[in-house]
C-alpha positions as CSV (number, residue, x, y, z in Angstrom):
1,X,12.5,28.5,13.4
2,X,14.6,25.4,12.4
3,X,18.4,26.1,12.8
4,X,20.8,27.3,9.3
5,X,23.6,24.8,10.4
6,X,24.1,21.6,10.5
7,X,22.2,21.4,7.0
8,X,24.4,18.9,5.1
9,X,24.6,16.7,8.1
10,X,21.0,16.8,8.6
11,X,20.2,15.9,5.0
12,X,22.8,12.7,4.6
13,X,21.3,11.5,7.9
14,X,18.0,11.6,6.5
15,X,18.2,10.3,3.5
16,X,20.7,7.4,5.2
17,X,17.5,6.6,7.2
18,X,15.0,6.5,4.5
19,X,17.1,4.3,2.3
20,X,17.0,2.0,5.7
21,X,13.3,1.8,5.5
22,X,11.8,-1.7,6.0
23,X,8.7,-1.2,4.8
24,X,8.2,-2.6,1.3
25,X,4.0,-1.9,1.2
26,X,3.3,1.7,0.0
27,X,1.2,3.2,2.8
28,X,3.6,2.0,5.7
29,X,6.6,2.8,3.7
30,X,5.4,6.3,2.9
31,X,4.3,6.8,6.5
32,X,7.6,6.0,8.1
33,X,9.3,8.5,5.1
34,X,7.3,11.5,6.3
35,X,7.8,10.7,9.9
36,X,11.5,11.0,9.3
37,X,11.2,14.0,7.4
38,X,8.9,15.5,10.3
39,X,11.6,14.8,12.7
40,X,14.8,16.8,10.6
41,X,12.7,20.0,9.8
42,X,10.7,19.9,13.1
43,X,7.4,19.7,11.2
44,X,4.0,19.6,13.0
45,X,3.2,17.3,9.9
46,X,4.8,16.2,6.7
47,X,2.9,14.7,4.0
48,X,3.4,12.8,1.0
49,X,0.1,13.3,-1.3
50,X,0.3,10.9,-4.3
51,X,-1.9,11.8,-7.7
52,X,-4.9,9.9,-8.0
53,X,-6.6,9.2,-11.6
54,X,-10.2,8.0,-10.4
55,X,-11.0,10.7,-8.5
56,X,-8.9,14.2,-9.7
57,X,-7.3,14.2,-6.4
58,X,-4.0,14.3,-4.4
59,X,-4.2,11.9,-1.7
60,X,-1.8,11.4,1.6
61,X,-0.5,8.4,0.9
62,X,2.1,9.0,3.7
63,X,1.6,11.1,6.6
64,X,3.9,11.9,9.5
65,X,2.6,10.3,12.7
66,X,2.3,13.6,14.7
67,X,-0.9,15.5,16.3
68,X,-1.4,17.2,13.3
69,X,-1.3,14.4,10.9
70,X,-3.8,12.4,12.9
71,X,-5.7,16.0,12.5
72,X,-5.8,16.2,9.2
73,X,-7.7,12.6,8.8
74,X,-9.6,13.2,10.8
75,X,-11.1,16.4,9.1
76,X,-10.7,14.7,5.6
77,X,-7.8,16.9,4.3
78,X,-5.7,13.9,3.6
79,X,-7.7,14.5,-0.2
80,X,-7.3,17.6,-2.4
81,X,-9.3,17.7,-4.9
82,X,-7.2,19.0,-7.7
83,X,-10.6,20.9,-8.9
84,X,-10.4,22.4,-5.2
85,X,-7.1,24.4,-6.3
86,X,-5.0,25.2,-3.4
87,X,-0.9,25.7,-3.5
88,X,-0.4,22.5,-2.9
89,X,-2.6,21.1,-6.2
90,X,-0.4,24.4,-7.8
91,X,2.3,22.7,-7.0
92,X,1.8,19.4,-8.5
93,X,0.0,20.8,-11.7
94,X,2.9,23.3,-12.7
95,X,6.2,21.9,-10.8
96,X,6.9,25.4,-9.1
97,X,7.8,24.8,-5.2
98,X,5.9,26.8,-2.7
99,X,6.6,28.7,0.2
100,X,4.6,30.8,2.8
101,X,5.8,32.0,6.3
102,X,2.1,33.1,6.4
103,X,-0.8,30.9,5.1
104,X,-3.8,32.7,6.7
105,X,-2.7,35.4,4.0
106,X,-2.5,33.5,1.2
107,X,-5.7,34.5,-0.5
108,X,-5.3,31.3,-2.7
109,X,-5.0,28.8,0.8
110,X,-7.7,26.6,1.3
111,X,-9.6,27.4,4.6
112,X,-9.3,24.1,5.9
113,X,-5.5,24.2,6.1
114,X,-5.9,27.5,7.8
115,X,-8.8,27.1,9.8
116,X,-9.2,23.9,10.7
117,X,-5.5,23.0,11.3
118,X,-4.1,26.1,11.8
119,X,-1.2,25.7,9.5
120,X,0.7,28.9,9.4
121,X,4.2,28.3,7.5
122,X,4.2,25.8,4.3
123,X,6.1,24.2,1.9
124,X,5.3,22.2,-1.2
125,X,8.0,20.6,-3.7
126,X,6.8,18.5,-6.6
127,X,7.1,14.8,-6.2
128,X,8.8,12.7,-9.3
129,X,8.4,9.0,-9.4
130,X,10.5,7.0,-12.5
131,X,10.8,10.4,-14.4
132,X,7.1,11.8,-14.4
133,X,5.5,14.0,-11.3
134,X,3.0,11.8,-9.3
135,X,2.5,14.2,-6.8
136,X,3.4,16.7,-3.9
137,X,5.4,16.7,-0.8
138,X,4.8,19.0,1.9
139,X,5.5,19.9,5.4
140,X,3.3,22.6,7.6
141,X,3.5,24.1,11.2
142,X,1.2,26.1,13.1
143,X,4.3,28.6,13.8
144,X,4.2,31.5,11.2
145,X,7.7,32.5,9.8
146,X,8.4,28.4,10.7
147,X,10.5,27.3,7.4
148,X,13.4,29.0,5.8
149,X,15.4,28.8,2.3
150,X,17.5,25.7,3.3
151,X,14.7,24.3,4.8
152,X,12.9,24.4,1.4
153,X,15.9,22.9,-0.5
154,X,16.1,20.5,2.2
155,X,12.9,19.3,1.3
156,X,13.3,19.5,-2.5
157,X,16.4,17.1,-1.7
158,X,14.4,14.7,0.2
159,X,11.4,14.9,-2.4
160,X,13.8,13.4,-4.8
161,X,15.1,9.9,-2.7
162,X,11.1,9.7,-1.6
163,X,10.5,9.3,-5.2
164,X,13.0,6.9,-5.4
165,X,11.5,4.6,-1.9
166,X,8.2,5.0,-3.7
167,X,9.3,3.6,-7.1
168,X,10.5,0.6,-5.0
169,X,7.6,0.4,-3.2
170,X,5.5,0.3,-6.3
171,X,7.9,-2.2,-8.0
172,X,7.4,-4.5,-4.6
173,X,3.5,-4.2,-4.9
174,X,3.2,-4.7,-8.7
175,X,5.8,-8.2,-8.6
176,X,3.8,-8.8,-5.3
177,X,0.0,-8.5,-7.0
178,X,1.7,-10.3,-10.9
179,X,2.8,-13.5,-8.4
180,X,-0.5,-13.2,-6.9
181,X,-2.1,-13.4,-10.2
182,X,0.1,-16.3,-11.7
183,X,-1.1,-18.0,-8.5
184,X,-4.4,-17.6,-9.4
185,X,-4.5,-19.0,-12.8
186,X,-2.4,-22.1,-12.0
187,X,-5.0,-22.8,-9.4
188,X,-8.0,-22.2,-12.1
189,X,-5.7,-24.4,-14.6
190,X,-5.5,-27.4,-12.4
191,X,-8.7,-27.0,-11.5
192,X,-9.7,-27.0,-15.1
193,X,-8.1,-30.1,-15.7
194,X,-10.6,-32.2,-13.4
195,X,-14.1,-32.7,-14.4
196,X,-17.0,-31.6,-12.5
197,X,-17.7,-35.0,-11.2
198,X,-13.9,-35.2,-10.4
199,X,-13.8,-32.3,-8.4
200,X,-16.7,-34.0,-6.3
201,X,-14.5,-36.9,-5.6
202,X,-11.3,-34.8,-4.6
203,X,-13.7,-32.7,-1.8
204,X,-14.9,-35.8,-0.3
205,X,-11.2,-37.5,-0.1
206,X,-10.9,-34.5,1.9
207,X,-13.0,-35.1,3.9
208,X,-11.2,-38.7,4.8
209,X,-14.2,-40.9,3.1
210,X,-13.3,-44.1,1.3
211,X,-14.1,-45.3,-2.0
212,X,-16.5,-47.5,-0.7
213,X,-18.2,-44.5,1.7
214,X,-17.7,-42.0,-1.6
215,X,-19.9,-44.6,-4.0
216,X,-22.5,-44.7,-1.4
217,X,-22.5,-40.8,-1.1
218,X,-22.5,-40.4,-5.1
219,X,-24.9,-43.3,-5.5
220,X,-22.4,-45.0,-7.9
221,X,-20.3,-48.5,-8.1
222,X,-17.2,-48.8,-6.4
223,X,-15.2,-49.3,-9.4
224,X,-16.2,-45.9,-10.5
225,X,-15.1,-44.3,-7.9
226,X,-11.6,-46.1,-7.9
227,X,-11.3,-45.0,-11.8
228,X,-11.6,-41.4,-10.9
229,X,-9.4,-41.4,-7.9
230,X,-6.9,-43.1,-10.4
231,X,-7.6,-39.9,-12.8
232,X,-7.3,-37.1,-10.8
233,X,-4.1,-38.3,-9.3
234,X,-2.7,-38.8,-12.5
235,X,-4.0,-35.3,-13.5
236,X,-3.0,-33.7,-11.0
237,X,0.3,-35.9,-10.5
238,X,0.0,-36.4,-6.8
239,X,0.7,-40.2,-5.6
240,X,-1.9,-40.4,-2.6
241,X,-5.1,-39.7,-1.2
242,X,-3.2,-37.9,1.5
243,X,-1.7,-35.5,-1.4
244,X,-5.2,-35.3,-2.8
245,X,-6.8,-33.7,0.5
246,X,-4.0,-31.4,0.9
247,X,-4.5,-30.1,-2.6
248,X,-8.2,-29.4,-2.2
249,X,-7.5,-27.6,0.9
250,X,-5.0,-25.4,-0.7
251,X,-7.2,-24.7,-3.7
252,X,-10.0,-23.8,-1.9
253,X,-12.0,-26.6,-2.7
254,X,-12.3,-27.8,1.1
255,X,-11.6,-26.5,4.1
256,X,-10.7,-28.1,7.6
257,X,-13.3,-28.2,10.2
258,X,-12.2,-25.7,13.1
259,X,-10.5,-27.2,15.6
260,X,-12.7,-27.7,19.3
261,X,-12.0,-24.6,21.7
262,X,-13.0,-26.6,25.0
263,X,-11.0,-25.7,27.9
């Protein structure tokens, strides 16, 4: 059983530590939280299930890097199907916290927890993200009469900074993904500002051909060739050919040959 003192120490260190987490992606982040929270209540596994629209379930998005969380992948109980029932999907559907010193008698414990882990003491705590509950967290050992009172106010503590990492986490990924999208459509803008014929042009600049070598290629007159150089790097304002490769490289219109490997 996990020791009575020390409690207020135990919970300033911990939440000290998850406020040092480096991790800004959610998985990792969420992974390294549990861990931590493994380690203060002596958990054979902690895990942080998230709520999941698409499929009605509550999914480990973190999961404490112990035996018993590699386990629980590998049996597929990372996913609760909230049509499934179980305390923990009890738990996130009504708010009510959980604990049992003795899960093989629960009557309402799903038989994969029991059996298949052998989880005998549990505790679940609801998880709020920004204000509304996203999910569960929850921490299991194969010792019956494991977890005590504290211990389950510990982890209601903990629950509530988690929430706080994740809601980070989430604001990292979403200015992460709305960059990645602004990156997009400047790239499909400037490519929309050359013609089809342009575009041809810039890919074989890119490939180092000259004006001459591109009119052959395009069976068309120098001259033409030299007018829609002049165009695209007005355009695109870039001032040389050289600017003009490395453009089509970085918007994937060409890409460099790989480099030889002889040894």
């Amino acid at each position: 059983m996990t020791a009575e003192v020390g409690g207020d120490d135990r919970l300033l260190e911990t939440l000290q530590r998850l406020l040092g987490v480096q991790a800004v992606e959610m998985r990792p982040m969420l992974d390294e939280a549990s861990s931590l929270v493994a380690a203060a209540l002596a958990a054979d596994k902690v895990d942080v299930f998230l709520y999941e629209a698409a499929s009605d379930s509550l999914v480990a998005m973190g999961t404490s890097a112990t035996e018993l969380g590699q386990r629980q992948h590998e049996l597929g109980l990372n996913r609760l199907p909230v049509a499934n029932g179980g305390p923990t999907v009890r738990v996130f559907l009504t708010g009510e916290p959980y604990q049992s010193s003795r899960t093989d008698r629960d009557p309402d414990q799903l038989r994969g927890v029991v059996d298949g882990l052998g989880v005998r003491s549990q505790m679940d705590v609801p998880l709020d993200v920004d204000g509304r509950r996203r999910g569960v967290l929850s921490a299991e050992s194969r010792q019956p009469d494991f977890f005590t009172q504290r211990d389950l106010r510990f982890l209601a503590a903990v629950a509530g900074w988690i929430g706080v990492v994740t809601h980070r986490a989430e604001l990292s990924e979403q200015v992460a993904a709305e960059a990645e999208r602004r990156g997009r459509r400047q790239v499909v803008d400037e490519l929309a500002r050359l013609t089809p014929r342009e575009r041809e042009v810039v890919v074989l600049i890119a490939e180092g051909l000259t004006n001459a070598e591109i009119a052959l290629r395009l069976t068309v007159v120098e001259g033409t060739v030299a007018n829609h150089v002049e165009h695209i790097l007005r355009k695109l304002k870039l001032r040389s050919r050289t600017q003009v490769a490395v453009w089509a490289v970085e918007h994937g219109l060409y890409r460099l040959p790989a480099a030889d490997s002889d040894a």
